[in-house]
C-alpha positions as CSV (number, residue, x, y, z in Angstrom):
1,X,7.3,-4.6,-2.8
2,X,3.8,-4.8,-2.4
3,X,2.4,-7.9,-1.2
4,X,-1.6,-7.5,-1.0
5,X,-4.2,-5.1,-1.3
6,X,-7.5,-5.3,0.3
7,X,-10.7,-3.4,0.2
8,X,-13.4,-4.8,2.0
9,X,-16.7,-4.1,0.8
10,X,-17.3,-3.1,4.6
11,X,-14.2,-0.5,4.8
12,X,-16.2,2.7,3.3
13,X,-14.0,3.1,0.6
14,X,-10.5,2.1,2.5
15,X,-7.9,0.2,1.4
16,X,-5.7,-2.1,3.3
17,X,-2.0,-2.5,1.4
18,X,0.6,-5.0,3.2
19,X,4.2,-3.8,1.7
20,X,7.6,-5.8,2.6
21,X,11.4,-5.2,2.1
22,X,14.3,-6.5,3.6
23,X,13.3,-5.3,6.9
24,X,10.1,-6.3,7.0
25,X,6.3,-5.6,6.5
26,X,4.3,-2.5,7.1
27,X,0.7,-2.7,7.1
28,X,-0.8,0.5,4.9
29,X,-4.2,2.1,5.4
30,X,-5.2,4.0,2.0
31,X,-7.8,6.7,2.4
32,X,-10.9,7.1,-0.3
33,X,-8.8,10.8,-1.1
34,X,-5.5,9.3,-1.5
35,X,-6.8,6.6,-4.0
36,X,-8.5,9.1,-6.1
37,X,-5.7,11.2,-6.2
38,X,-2.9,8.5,-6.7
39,X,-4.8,5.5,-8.3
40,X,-2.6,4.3,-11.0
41,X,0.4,4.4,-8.4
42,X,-2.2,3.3,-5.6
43,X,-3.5,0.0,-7.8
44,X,-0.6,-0.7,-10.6
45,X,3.0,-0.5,-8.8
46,X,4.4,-3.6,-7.6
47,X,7.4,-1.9,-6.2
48,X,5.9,1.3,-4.3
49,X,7.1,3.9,-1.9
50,X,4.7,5.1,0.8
51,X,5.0,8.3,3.4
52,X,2.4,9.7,5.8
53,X,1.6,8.9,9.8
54,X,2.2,6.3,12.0
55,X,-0.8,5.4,14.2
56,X,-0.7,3.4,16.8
57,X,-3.1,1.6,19.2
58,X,-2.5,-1.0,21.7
59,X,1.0,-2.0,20.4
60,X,-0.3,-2.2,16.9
61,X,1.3,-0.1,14.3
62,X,0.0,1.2,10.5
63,X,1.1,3.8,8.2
64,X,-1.6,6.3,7.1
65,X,-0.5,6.8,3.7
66,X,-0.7,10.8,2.8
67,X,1.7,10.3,-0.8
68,X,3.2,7.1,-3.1
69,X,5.7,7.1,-5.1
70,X,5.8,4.2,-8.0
71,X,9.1,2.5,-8.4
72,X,8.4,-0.5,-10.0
73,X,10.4,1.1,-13.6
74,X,13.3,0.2,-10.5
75,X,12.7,-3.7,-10.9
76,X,14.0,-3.8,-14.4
77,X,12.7,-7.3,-16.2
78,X,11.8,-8.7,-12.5
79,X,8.6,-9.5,-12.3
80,X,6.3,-9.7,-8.7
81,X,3.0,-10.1,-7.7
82,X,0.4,-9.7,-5.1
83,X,-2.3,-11.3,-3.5
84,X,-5.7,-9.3,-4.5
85,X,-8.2,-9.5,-2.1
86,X,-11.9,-7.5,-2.7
């Protein structure tokens, strides 16, 4: 489920996507590419799958998004929502 999405007028163009299931939260880093290319799935979904590359510095992990996949039609008549911050 995606929780927020943030884009910083100070992040050339990157956005910053906090997604949580059962396990947990994964902090998302979007690229300027990957939201042009995936922008409906990228800015709409509420339920939303995300693959690419871990990166890791000093004991802090994000996923560098590289593809989405929009599963919200998955919620049925649930409804979520997230926190948008610009």
């Amino acid at each position: 489920i995606v929780i927020s999405r943030q884009m910083p007028g100070t992040s050339n163009g990157v956005m910053f996507m906090t997604l949580e299931d059962e396990t947990g939260c994964v902090n998302v880093i979007v690229r300027p590419e990957l939201l042009a290319r995936q922008r409906r799935a990228t800015l709409d979904s509420q339920l939303l799958a995300a693959s690419g590359v871990w990166q890791v510095v000093s004991d802090v992990r994000h996923l560098v998004a590289q593809h989405f996949e929009d599963l919200t039609p998955l919620l049925g008549g649930l409804r979520t929502s997230s926190r948008e911050f610009h």
